[in-house]
N, C-alpha and C positions, 0 to 999 in steps of 0.2 A: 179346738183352736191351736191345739201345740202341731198336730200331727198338716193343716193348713201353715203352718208355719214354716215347718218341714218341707214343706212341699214348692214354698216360695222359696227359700232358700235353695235347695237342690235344681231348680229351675234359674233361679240367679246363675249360680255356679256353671252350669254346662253352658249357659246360654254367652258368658265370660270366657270358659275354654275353648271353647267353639270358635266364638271371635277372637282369641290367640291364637288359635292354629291356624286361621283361614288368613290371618293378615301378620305371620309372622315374617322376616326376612334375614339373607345370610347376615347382617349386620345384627343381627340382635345375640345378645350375651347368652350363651349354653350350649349345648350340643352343636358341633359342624354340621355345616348344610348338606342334606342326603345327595343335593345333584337335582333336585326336581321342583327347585325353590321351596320349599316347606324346609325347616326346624322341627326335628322328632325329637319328642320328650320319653325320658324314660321310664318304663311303666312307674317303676316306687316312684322318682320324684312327679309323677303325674298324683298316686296318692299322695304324698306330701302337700303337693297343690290344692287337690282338692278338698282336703282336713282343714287347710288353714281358711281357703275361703267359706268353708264352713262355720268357721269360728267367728272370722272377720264379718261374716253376711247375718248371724244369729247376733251377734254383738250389738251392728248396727241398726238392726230390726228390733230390738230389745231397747235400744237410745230412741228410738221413734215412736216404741209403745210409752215409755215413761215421757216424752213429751208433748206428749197428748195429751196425759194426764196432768201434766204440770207443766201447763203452755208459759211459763216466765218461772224459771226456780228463783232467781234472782230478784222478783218482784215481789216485796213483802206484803204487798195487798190478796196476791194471788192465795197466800197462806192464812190472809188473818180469816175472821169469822166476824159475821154481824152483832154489833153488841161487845167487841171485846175494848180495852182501854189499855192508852200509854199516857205516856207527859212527856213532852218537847220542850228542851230547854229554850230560848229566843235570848239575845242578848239586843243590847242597844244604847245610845249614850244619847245626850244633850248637845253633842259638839262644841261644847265651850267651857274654858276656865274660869272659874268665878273668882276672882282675888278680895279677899277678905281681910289683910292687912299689909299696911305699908310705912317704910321708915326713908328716911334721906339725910345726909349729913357726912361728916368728916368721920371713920370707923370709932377716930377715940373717944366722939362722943355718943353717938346712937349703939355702940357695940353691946353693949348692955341692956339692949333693948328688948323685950318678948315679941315676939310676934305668933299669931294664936290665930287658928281655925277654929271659933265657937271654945270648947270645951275640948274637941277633938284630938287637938294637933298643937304645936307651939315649941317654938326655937329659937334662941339670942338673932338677932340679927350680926353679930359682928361673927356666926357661926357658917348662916349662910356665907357673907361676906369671905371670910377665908377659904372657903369650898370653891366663891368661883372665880379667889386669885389661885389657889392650885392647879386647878382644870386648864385654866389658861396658861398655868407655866411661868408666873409672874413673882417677881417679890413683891410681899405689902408691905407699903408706909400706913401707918395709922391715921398720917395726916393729909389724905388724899380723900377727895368724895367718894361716896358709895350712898348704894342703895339695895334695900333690901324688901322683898316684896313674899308674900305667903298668899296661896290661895287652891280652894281646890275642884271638880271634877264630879262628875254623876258616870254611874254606868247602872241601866237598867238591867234587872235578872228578872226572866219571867220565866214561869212553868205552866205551859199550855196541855192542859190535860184533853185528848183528845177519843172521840168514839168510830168505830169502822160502823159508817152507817150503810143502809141497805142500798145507799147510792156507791156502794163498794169503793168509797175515799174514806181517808182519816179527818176529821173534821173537829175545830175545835168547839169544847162546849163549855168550857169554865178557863179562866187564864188568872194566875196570881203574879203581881210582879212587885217588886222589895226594888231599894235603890239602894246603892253602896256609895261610899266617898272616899274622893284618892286624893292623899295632898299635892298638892305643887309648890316648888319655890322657885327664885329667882332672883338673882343678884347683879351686879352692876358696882363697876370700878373700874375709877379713872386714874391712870398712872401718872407717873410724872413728866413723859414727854407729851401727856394729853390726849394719848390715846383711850378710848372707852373700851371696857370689856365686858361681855354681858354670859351668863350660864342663864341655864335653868335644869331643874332637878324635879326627874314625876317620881312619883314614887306609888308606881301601880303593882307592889307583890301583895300588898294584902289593903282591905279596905279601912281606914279609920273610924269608922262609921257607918251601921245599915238600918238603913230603916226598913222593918219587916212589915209584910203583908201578913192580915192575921191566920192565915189558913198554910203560909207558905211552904213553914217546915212538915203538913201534915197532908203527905201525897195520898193515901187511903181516904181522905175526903175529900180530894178535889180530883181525884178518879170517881167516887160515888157520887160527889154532886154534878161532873159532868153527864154520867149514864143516868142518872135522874131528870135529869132534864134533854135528854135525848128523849127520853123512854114518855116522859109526859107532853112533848111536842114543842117544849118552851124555847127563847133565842139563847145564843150563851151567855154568861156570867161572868162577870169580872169583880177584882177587887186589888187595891192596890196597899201603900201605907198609910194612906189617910182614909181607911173604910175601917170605919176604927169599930163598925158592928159586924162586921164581915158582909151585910148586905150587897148582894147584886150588882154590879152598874153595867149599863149597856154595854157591852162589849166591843162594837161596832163605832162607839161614838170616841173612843179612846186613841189618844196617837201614842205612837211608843216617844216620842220624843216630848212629851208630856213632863 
């Protein structure tokens, strides 16, 4: 094979020098033109020549046997193997605020008020109230309406554990997904020449609340239960935060927006 090799390449090369000298012209860069239109090359930078196309033509015969071998480097299906396993994060939300409490009145009197997500979350109202006369750049009267509103946010997390099946795609065969809560507020204040001001405030750096799927934090069995259930022929698996045995549910019949 090497010495076939050799022999394409040194065939390359002459058949390249060849066609330099047969169609060079006085314009072309190196030695003055002899008088007979030809460009003569001199013997050493003819070796030079021919060393490098050497190099250049083994190089690129060498990029052509490695991608045969590995027709996509870049495509990780072309790497994986039947039977191996990952887990795919998925995100996805609810598309909507859910407001869970609300206050209204003049600040001096509601200012003292809690306002509370369940358990999770809870701030004076007269707290929000001063956050969204600052934002706007306003002095507060205490005896000016306001309003203050609390409520919050879904955002699904799922771990899609998936198998390279013999149909050479990754395919999922188990999915866990946990829901997180993000608070919102929102406030509201009316100045004294009458104009309304209104903020709102997310507060998506950290979740106040998750509700866990029971398998979520445990990727070593929802990698095995998905290759188990390749390997036995079954559809995929799913479980969320209300599969409170960890059993099964159709996978298929699941919306993320659920």
């Amino acid at each position: 094979m090497q010495y076939l090799r050799r022999a394409l390449v040194l065939t390359l090369v002459i058949c390249v020098l060849g066609t330099q000298l047969a169609v060079a012209s006085p314009l072309d860069s190196g030695p003055a033109d002899s008088g007979d239109g030809y460009v003569w090359v001199d013997p050493s930078r003819e070796e030079e020549t021919e060393s490098a196309f050497l190099r250049r033509w083994e190089a690129r015969i060498g990029a052509l046997e490695n991608q045969q071998m590995r027709p996509n480097a870049d495509d990780v299906s072309v790497q994986s193997v039947v039977g191996e396993t990952r887990i795919v994060m998925h995100y996805g939300n609810a598309n909507t605020i859910y407001w869970d409490d609300h206050t209204g009145g003049l600040i001096s009197v509601i200012g003292t008020t809690m306002l509370t997500i369940f358990s999770y979350w809870g701030k004076l109202a007269g707290t929000i109230i001063a956050a969204t006369v600052t934002v706007a750049g306003i002095p507060q009267d205490d005896e000016q309406y306001c309003e203050a509103e609390m409520g919050h946010s879904y955002r699904y997390i799922e771990k899609r554990a998936q198998v390279f099946t013999s149909n050479l795609i990754w395919e999922t065969y188990y999915s866990s997904r946990s829901r997180e809560w993000y608070a919102h507020e929102r406030g509201l204040y009316t100045d004294a020449m009458g104009y309304t001001h209104q903020r709102s405030f997310d507060y998506t750096d950290s979740p106040i609340n998750v509700n866990w799927a029971p398998h979520y934090s445990d990727d070593s069995w929802l990698l095995g239960e998905a290759l188990e259930r390749y390997n036995l022929g079954q559809s995929p698996g799913y479980e969320d935060w209300t599969t409170t045995t960890g059993d099964p549910i159709d996978y298929n019949s699941i919306n993320i927006g659920d």
